[in-house]
VMD Tcl script that draws the C-alpha trace (Angstrom):
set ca {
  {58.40 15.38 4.63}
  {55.51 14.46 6.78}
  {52.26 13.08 5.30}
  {49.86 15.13 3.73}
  {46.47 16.31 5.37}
  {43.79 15.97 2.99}
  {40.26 17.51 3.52}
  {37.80 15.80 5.72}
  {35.40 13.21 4.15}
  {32.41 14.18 2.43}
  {33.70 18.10 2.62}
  {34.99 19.16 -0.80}
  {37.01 21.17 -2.35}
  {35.27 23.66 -5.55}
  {38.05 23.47 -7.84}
  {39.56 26.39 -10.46}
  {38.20 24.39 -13.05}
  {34.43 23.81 -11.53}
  {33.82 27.65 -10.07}
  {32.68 29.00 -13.03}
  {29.63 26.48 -12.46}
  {28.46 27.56 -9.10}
  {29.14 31.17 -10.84}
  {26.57 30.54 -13.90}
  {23.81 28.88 -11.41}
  {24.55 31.79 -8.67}
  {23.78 34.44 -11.37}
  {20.72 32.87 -12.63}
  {19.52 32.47 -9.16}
  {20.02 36.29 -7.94}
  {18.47 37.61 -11.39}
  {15.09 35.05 -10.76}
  {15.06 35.82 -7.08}
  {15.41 39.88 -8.33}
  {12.74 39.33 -10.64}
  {9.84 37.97 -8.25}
  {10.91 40.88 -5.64}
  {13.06 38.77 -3.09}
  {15.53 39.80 -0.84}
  {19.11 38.13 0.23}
  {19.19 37.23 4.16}
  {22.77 35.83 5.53}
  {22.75 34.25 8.56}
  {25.15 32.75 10.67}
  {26.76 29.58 10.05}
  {26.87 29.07 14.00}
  {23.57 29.15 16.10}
  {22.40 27.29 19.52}
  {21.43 23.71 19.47}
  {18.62 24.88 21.31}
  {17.33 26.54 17.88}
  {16.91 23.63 16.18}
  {15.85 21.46 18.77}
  {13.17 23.39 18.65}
  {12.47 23.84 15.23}
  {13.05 20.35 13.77}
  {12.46 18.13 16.70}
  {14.46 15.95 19.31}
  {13.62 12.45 17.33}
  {14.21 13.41 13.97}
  {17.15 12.32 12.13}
  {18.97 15.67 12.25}
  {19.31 16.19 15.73}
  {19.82 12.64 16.79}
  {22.65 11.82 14.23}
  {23.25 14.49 11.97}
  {24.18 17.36 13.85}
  {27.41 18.66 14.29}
  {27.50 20.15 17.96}
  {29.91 21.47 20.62}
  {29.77 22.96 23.69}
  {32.22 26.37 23.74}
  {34.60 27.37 26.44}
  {31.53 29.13 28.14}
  {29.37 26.51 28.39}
  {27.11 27.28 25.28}
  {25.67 24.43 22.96}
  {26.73 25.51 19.82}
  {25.92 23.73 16.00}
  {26.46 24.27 12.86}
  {23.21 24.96 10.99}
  {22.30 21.78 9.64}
  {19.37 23.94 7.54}
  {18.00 27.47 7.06}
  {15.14 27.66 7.59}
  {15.14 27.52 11.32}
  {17.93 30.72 11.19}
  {16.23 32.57 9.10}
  {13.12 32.08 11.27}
  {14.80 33.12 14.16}
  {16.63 36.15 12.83}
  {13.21 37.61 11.34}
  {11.82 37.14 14.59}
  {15.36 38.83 16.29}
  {15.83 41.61 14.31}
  {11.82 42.79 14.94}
  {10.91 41.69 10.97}
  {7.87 39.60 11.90}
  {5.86 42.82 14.01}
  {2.49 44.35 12.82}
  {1.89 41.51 10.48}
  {4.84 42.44 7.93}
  {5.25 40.98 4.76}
  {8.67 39.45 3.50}
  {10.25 38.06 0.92}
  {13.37 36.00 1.51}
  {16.33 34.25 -0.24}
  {19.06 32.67 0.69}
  {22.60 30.80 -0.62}
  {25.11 29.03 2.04}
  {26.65 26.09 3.52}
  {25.38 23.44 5.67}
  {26.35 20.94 7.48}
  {25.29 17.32 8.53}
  {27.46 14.16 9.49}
  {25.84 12.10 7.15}
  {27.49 8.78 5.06}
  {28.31 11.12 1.88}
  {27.90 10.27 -1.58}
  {27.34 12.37 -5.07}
  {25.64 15.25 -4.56}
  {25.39 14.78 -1.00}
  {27.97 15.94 1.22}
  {28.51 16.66 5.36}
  {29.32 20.32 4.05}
  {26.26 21.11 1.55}
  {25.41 24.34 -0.15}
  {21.41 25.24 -0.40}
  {19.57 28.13 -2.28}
  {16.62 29.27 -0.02}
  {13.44 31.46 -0.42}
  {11.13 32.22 2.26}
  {8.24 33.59 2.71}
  {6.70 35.57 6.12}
  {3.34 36.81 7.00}
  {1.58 35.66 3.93}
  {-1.35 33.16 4.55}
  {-3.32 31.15 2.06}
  {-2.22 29.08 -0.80}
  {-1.23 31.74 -3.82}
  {1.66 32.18 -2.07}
  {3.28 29.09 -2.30}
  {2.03 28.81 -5.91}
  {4.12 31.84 -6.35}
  {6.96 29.90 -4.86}
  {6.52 27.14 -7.16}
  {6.78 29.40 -10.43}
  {9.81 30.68 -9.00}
  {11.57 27.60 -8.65}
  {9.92 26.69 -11.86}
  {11.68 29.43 -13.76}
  {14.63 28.39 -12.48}
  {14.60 25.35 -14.21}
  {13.75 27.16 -17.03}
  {16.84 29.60 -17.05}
  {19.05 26.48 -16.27}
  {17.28 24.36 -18.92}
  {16.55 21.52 -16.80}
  {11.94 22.38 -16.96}
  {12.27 19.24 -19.14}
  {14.35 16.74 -16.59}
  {12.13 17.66 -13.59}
  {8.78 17.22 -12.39}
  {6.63 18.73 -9.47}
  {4.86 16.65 -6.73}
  {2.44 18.37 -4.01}
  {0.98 16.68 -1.34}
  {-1.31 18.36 1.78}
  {-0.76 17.57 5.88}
  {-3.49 19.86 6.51}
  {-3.76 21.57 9.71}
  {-2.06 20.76 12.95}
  {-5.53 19.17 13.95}
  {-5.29 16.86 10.60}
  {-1.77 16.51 10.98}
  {-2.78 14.74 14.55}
  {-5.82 13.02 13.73}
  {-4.05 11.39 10.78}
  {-1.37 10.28 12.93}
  {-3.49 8.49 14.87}
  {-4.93 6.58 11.70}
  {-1.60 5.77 10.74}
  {-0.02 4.61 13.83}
  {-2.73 2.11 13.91}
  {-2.57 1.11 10.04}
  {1.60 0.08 10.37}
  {0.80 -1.42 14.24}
  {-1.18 -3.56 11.97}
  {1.50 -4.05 9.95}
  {4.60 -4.08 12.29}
  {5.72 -7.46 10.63}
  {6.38 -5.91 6.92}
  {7.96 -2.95 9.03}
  {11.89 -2.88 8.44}
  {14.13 -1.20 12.03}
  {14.62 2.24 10.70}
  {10.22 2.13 10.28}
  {9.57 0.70 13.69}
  {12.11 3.23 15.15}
  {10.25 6.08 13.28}
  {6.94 4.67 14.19}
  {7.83 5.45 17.88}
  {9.41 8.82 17.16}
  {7.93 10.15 13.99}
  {5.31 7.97 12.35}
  {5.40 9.98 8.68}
  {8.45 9.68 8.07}
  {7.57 6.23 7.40}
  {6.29 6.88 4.66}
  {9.21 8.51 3.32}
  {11.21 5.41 2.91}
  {13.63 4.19 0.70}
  {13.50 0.86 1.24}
  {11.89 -1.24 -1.92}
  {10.63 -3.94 0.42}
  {8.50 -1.65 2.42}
  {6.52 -0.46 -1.04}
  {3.55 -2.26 -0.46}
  {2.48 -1.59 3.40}
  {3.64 1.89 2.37}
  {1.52 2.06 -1.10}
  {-1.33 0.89 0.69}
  {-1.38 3.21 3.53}
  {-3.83 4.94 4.45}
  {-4.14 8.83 2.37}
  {-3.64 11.84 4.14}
  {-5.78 13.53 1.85}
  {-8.95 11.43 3.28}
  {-8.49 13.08 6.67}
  {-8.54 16.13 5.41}
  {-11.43 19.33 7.11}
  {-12.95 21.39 4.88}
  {-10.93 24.41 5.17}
  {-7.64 22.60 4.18}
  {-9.22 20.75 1.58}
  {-10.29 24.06 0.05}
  {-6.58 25.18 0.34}
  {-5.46 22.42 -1.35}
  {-7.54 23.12 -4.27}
  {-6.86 26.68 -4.51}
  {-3.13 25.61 -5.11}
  {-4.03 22.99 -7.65}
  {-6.09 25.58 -9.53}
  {-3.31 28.26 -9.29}
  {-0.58 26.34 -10.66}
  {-3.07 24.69 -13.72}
  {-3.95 28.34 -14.40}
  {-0.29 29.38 -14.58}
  {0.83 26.43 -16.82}
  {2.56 24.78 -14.60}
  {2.30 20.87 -14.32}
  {2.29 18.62 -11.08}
  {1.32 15.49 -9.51}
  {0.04 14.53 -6.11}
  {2.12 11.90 -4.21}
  {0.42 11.48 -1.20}
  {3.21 9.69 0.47}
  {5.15 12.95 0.52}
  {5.53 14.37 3.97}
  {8.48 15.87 4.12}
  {10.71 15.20 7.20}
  {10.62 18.00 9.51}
  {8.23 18.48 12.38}
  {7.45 21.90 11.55}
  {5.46 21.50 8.23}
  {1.86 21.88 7.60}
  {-0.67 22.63 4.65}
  {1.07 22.06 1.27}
  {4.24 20.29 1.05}
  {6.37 19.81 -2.23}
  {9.02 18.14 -4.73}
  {10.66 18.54 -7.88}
  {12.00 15.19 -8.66}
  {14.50 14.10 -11.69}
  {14.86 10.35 -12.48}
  {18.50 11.41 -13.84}
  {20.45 11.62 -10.40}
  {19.96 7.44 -9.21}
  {18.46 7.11 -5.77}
  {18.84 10.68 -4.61}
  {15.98 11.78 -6.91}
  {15.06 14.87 -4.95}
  {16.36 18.61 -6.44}
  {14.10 21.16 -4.43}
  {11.82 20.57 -1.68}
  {9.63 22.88 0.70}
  {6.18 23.35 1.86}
  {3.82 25.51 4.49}
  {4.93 25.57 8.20}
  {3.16 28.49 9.66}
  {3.10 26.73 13.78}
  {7.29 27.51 13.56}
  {7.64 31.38 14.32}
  {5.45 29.95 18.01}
  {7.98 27.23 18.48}
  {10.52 29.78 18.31}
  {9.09 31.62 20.89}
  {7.39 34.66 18.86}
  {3.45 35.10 17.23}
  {1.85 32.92 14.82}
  {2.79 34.08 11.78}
  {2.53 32.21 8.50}
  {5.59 31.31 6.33}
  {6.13 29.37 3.72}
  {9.49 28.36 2.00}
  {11.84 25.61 -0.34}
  {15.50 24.94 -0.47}
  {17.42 23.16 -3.56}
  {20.67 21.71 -2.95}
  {23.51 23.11 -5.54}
  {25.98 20.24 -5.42}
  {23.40 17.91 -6.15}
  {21.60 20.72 -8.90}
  {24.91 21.24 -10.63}
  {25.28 17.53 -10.82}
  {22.25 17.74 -12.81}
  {23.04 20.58 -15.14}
  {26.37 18.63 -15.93}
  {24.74 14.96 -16.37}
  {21.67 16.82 -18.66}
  {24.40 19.15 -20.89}
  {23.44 21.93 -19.58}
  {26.50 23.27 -17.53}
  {28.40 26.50 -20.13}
  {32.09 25.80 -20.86}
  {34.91 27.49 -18.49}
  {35.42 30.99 -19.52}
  {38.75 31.62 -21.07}
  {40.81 34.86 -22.13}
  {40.00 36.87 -24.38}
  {43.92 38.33 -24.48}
  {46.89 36.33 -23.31}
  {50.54 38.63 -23.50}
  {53.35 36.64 -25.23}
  {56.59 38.98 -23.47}
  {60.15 38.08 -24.48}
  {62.57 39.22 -21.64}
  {62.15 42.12 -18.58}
  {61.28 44.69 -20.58}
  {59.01 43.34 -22.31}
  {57.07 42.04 -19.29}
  {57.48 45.25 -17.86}
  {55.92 47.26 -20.60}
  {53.34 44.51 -20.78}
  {52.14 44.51 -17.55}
  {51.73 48.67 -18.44}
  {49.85 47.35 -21.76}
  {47.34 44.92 -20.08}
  {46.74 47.50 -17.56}
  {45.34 50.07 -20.51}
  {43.17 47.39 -22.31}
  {41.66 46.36 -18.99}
  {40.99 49.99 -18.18}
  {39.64 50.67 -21.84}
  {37.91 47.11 -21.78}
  {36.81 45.95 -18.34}
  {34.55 43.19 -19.60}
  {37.45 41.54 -21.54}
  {39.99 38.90 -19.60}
  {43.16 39.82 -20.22}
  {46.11 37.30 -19.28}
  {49.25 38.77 -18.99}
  {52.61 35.84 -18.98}
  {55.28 37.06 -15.87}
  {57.16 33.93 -15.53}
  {59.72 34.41 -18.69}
  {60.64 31.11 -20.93}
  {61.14 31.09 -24.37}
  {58.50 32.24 -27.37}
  {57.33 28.96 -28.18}
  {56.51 27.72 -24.64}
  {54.56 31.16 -24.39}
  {52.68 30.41 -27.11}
  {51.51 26.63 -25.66}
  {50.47 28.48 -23.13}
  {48.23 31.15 -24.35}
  {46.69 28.67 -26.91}
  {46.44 26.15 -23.50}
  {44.57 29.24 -21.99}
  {41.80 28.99 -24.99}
  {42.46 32.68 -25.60}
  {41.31 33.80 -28.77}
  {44.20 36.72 -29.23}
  {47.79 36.69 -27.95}
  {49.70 40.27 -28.06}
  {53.49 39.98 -28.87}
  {56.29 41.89 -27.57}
  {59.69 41.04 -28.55}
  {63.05 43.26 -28.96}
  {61.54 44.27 -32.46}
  {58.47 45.42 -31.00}
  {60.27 47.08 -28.13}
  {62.28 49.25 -30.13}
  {59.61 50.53 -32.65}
  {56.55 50.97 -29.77}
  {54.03 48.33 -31.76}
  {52.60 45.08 -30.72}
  {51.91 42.01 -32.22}
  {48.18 41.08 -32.89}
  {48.08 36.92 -33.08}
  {44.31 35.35 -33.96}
  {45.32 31.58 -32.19}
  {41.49 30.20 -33.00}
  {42.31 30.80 -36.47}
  {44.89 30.37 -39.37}
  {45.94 33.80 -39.73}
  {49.16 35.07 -40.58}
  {50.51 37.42 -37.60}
  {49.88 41.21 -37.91}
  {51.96 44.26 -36.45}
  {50.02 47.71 -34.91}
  {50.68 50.30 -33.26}
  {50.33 51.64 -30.12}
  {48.00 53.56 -31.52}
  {46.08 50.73 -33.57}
  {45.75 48.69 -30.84}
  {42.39 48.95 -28.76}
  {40.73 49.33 -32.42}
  {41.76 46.36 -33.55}
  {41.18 44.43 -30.71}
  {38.04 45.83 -30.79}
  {37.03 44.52 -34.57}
  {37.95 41.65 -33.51}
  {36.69 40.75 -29.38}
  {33.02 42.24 -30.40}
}
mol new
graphics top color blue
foreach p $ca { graphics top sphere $p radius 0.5 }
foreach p [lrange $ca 0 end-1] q [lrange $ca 1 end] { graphics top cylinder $p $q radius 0.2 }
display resetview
């Protein structure tokens, strides 16, 4: 035998045992997104480089270390989305959704992919749920945004283990003037500046701000505020957020170190944050970036979005208690010999048709009674249905409770779906 090939590091395998997870928190997402009037978008796993050169930036970390790309038999720089937001920017603006000043609401759920050193709930082959917004200016919209992730949390009963942080870049014009101001401020400062913040500081000053690294809290804590550089017009954006979500019950604090790292963002930028998840504190994040349809080649046009990562949310449904047991059968078919499996198979096939909500488990592989037994109470079915010789030759069926002490009972044919029924509902 030759050795075995595993998966590829940091790209994982959802097990038999774990699906019914990403099933519960897929469910809750498409009712929520269903309920605010939001649509499902796919896109392609595959798009050009070029797309997201454009979109995030040459010198962010994304395209300089985290992308995976290729160039194809025809010459074409190809990548795996590393992010959505870009794709679904450029399909809207592809498939003619962005003309006369349309209005859309957008969700998504896929994979993507970055090369990236992996660890829990962060993996080079990531899941993310998605909503975006197009056309829509002004700040009401991304309060709406935040009440839908909000809910969420709700539905998933995590509101308690999370907590929202908002922050403003402004305009493009406040976004550049406060550059400036902090360029100079950590030139100041280059000496408390660890390599990964002098690097940035060359390439993309605000990221600095984003760090991780302990030593860098003060020059970072006493940086200058993005909010002090502020015009009027974004100021008064800013507020009209704040007010929204206080009027809607919905609490948050400013962190005005969060800046998010893409290029594209602008106006209001946000976090939900959980202390329960060690370093990689982060569970949805988003903001404003209405300059990206233009870098994309197509008219201004405002949007607005957030993505969550799954791994990393299921991780914190499981760690809070949260996550619903494994769904088991509700009817597991004990069959002694060929017949028996035979007219089984037949029986399983009338309950499912008469009860398509119920699980039904039917045994094909033979062995003895007993072992059939260990296995439907393995299964965590709450009824196993018995057919033996005995049954065989007088057309009934053995009705087994195995979550109780119960003595077994024989029915009919007949008797069958109503007693199942009595005892399933």
């Amino acid at each position: 035998m030759g050795q075995v090939v595993k998966s590829i590091k940091g790209v994982h395998d959802v097990l038999p045992e774990d699906v019914h997870l990403w099933h519960f928190l897929e469910g809750v997402v498409r009712d929520v997104m269903a309920s605010y009037g939001y649509l499902e978008i796919r896109t392609p796993i595959l798009e050009k480089s070029e797309l997201f050169h454009r979109s995030i930036g040459d010198v962010t970390d994304i395209v300089e270390k985290e992308m995976y790309s290729f160039e194809d038999r025809n010459g074409d720089h190809i990548s795996l989305r590393p992010e959505n937001t870009a794709s679904c920017v450029r399909a809207a603006i592809q498939h003619g959704l962005l003309t006369n000043q349309q209005m859309h609401r957008l969700w998504y759920l896929g994979p993507q992919f970055r090369r990236e050193n992996p660890q829990r709930g962060r993996y080079r082959q990531f899941w993310q749920v998605g909503a975006e917004v197009y056309g829509i200016g002004g700040p009401y919209i991304e309060s709406e945004l935040i009440l839908l992730s909000a809910k969420l949390w709700q539905k998933l009963g995590l509101a308690e283990h999370v907590k929202l942080q908002i922050n403003s870049l402004g305009s493009s014009d406040d976004r550049d003037r406060y550059r400036n101001v902090l360029v100079e401020y950590l030139n100041d400062n280059a000496s408390e500046l660890d390599e990964d913040s002098k690097r940035r500081l060359k390439t993309n000053p605000l990221r600095v701000l984003d760090t991780k690294n302990p030593a860098m809290s003060n020059v970072v804590g006493a940086a200058p505020s993005v909010l002090d550089h502020l015009c009027d017009e974004s100021r008064e954006h800013f507020e009209g957020l704040q007010a929204s979500l206080k009027k809607c019950g919905v609490p948050f604090e400013i962190n005005t170190r969060l800046v998010r790292g893409l290029d594209y963002y602008s106006h209001t930028v946000f976090e939900w944050v959980t202390d329960q998840l060690g370093a990689q504190g982060t569970v949805c994040a988003g903001g404003r970036y209405d300059g990206l349809t233009e870098q994309l080649g197509a008219n201004p046009t405002p949007g607005v979005g957030w993505a969550l990562g799954v791994e990393r949310l299921l991780a914190l449904i499981t760690d809070t208690g949260h996550a619903p047991e494994a769904p088991a059968p509700d009817v597991y078919l004990v069959l002694a010999g060929d017949e028996a499996i035979i007219s089984g198979m037949a029986l399983a096939e009338e309950i499912r048709l008469a009860a398509p909500e119920w699980r039904v488990v039917t045994n094909c592989a033979g062995a003895g009674m007993k072992s059939q037994f260990k296995r439907a109470d393995k299964s965590g079915a709450a009824v196993a249905l018995v057919i033996g010789e005995g049954e065989m030759s007088d057309g009934t069926v053995g009705v087994k409770l195995l979550r109780e002490q119960t003595q077994q009972q024989t029915v009919s044919r007949a008797q069958l779906m109503s007693v199942l029924r009595g005892i399933l509902t």
